[in-house]
C-alpha positions as CSV (number, residue, x, y, z in Angstrom):
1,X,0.0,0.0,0.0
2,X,1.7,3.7,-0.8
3,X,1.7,5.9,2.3
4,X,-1.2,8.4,0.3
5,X,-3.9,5.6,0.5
6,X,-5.6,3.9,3.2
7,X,-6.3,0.4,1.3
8,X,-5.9,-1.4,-1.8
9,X,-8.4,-3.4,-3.5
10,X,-7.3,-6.7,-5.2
11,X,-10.0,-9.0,-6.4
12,X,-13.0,-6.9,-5.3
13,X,-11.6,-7.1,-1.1
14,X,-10.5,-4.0,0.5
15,X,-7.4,-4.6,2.2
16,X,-6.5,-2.0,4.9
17,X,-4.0,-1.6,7.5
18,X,-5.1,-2.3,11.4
19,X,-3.2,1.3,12.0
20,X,-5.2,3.8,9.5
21,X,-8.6,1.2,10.6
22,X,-7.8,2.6,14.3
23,X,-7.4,6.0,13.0
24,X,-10.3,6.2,10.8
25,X,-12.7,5.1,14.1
26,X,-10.8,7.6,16.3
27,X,-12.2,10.0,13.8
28,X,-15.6,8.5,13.4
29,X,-15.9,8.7,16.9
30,X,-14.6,12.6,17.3
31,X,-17.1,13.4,14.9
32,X,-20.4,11.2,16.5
33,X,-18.6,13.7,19.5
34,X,-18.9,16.4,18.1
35,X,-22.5,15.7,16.4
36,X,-23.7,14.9,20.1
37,X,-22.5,18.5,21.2
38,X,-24.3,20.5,18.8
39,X,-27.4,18.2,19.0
40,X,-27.3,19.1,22.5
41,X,-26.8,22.4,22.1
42,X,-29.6,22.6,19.3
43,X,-32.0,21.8,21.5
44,X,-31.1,24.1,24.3
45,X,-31.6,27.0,21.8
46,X,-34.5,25.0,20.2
47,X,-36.4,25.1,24.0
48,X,-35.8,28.9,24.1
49,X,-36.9,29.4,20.6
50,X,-40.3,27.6,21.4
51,X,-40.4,29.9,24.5
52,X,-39.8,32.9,23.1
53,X,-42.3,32.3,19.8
54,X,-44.7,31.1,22.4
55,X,-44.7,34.2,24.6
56,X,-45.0,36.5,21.3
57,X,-47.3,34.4,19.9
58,X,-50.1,35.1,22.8
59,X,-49.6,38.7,22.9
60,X,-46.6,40.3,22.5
61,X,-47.3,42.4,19.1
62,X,-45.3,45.3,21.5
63,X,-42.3,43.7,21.1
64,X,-41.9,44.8,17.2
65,X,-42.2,48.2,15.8
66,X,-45.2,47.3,13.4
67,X,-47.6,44.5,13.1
68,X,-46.0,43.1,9.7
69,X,-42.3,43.2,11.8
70,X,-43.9,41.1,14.3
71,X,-45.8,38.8,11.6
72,X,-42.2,38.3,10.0
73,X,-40.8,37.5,13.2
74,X,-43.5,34.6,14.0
75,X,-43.1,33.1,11.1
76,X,-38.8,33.4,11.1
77,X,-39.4,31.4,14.6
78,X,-41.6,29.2,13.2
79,X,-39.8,28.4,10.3
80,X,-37.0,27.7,12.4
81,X,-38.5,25.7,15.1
82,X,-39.6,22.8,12.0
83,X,-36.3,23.4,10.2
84,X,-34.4,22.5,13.9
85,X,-37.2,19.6,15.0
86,X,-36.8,18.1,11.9
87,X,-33.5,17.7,11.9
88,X,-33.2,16.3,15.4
89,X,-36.0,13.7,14.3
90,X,-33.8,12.7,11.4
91,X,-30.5,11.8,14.1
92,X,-32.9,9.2,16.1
């Protein structure tokens, strides 16, 4: 195998070195990391999101300078809080 490839394929079989297969899952696993984190974190802002849309949704047209700002707003949140859900339903 040259030192710029993982594997080599002979006869249809993959043939990879124990080392770079250890390397590759230490990445894997950095990354399923990494994806946990922001998941995390994406619901955190998610639950505020839901709060905050919520709370503006029930009454808070004082919160925006004019009634089509705070239409824009609702629907920015709400677009945002099916855009984040469904992306945290897809990860399950």
């Amino acid at each position: 195998m040259s030192e710029d490839h993982i594997g080599v394929q002979i006869n249809g079989v993959l043939y990879v070195k124990f080392e770079d297969v250890k390397t590759l899952r230490e990445g894997w696993d950095k990354a399923d990391a990494e994806n946990e984190k922001l998941r995390e974190a994406a619901l955190d802002a998610l639950a505020g999101l839901v709060a905050a849309h919520s709370l503006l949704k029930r009454g808070g047209k004082k919160a925006a300078p004019s009634d089509k700002m705070f239409e824009q707003m609702l629907c920015d949140y709400g677009a945002t809080i099916t855009r984040v859900r469904a992306a945290l339903r897809e990860k399950e």
